[in-house]
N, C-alpha and C positions, 0 to 999 in steps of 0.2 A: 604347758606342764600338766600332763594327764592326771597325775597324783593327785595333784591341788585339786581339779576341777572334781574331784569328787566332795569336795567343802563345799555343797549347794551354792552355800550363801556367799561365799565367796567368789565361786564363778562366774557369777555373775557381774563380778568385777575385771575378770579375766579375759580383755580383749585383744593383746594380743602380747607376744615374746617379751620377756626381760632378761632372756640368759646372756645376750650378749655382756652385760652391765660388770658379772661374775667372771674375771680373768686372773693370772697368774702374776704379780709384777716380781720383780729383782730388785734389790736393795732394800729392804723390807724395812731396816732399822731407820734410811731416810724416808719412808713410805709414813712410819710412824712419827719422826720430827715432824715432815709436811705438816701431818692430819694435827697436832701439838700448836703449830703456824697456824692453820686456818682455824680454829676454834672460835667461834664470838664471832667472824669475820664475815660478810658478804664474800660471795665467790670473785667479784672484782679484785677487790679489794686483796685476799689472801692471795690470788692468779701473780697481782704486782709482787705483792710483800715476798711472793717464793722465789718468783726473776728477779728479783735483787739477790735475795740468798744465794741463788747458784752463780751468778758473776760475780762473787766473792770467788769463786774456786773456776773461775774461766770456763759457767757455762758446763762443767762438767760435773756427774756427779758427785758430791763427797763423801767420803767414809769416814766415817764414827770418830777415831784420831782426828782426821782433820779439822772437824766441827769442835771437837775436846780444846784444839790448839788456837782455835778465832777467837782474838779477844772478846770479852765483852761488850767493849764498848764497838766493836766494828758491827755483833749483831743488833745492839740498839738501834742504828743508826740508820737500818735498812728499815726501819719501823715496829720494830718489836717490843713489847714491852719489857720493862725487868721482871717481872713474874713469868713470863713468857721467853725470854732470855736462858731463866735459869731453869726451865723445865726441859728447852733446847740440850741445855750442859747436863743435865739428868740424865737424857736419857742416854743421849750418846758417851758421857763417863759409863753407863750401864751396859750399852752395847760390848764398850772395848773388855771392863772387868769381868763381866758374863762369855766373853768371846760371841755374842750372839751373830751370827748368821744367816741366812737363808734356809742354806741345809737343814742346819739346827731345827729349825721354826716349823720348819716341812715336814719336822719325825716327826714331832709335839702334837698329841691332841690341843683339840678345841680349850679344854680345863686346864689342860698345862702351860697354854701359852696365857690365859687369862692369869692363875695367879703368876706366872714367873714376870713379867710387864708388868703387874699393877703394883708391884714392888718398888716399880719408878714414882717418882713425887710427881705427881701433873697426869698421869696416866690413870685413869679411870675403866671401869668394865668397857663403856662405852665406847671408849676411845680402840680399847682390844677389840672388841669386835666387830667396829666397821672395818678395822684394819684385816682382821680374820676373814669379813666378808670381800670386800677388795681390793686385799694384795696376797692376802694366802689363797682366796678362792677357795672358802671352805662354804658349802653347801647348805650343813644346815646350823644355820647360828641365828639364835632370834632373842632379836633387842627387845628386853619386857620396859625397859628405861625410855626407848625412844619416843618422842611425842609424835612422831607423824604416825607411828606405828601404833602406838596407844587411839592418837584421835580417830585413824581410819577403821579400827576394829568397832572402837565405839560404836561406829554409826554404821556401818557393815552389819553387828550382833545385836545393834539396839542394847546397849551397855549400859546402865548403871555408872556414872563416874562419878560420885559421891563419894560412896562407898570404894576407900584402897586399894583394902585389903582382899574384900570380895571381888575387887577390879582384875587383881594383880592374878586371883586365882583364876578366874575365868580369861585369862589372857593365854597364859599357862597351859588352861583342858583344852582352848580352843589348839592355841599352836601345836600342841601334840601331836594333831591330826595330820599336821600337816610334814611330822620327819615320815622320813631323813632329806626333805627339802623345805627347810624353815625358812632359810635365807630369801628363796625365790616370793616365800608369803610373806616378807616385809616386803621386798621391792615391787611389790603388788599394792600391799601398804601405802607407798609411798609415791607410785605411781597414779594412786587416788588423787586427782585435783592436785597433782605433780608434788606432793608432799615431799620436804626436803630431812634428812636424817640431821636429827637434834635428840642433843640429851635432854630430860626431864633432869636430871640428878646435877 
């Protein structure tokens, strides 16, 4: 990523590709359930908890209705919590009364899909825009919340993390540099010491 490599200091971090990481998916609304499932979870761990979820529906994707129409107690049961249960039933009653789509999501700026989503109870910025980064495969979206992304800047710009608010600003001047490919400088981020995406918030 030629652009970045003009961020000195960061280049130096820059050894080799992460576009691949950046792809397209379909089904975006169960993209956003999934990422809901794995929260709090080791990747083991949520990998199970989701192969149960889908042989509920034989293995095949569901749509928004049908997750609306699964009991409760059959998603507990695949290990879900009840707080986690009902942010499941959130989102997907949200999908169906919103009519949200694919299509839909694809017109939508980056700001439109963040407020229209965090409208759902359980859905947070962060959760928008890792979904933004991969399953819309939007470019430049950059998490000021993520801690791998906060830690690796730290020590990349020699940061201040004492200080929040002055944190938060100089997160901010730095990433600027880096549109209209922000996304590609988290996953550089976090590609430091294989940093994994987590919220601060």
């Amino acid at each position: 990523m030629d652009h970045l490599k003009k961020d000195k200091k960061l280049a130096a971090f820059i050894n080799e590709p992460v576009h691949e990481r950046i792809k397209l998916h379909t089904n975006i609304p169960l993209q956003l359930i999934g990422s809901i499932m794995s929260q709090q979870l080791n990747t083991k761990v949520a990998d199970i908890i989701y192969n149960r979820f889908l042989s509920l529906y034989k293995n095949k994707e569901p749509k928004p209705q049908q997750i609306s129409g699964t009991p409760n107690e059959t998603l507990r049961a695949i290990g879900l919590s009840n707080a986690k249960v009902s942010y499941v039933k959130n989102v997907a009653a949200f999908c169906v009364e919103h009519k949200i789509t694919d299509k839909k999501l694809h017109s939508m700026s980056d700001d439109e899909v963040v407020t229209l989503l965090t409208q759902i109870k359980g859905v947070g910025k962060w959760t928008v825009e890792m979904l933004l980064m991969f399953a819309l495969g939007r470019e430049d979206v950059f998490s000021i919340d993520d801690y791998g992304v906060q830690k690796a800047m730290i020590k990349i710009y020699k940061l201040d993390k004492l200080d929040k608010k002055r944190l938060r600003e100089k997160l901010l001047k730095i990433s600027a540099k880096w549109a209209p490919y922000r996304t590609y400088g988290c996953l550089y981020c976090w590609h430091l010491k294989d940093n994994k995406p987590v919220s601060t918030t």
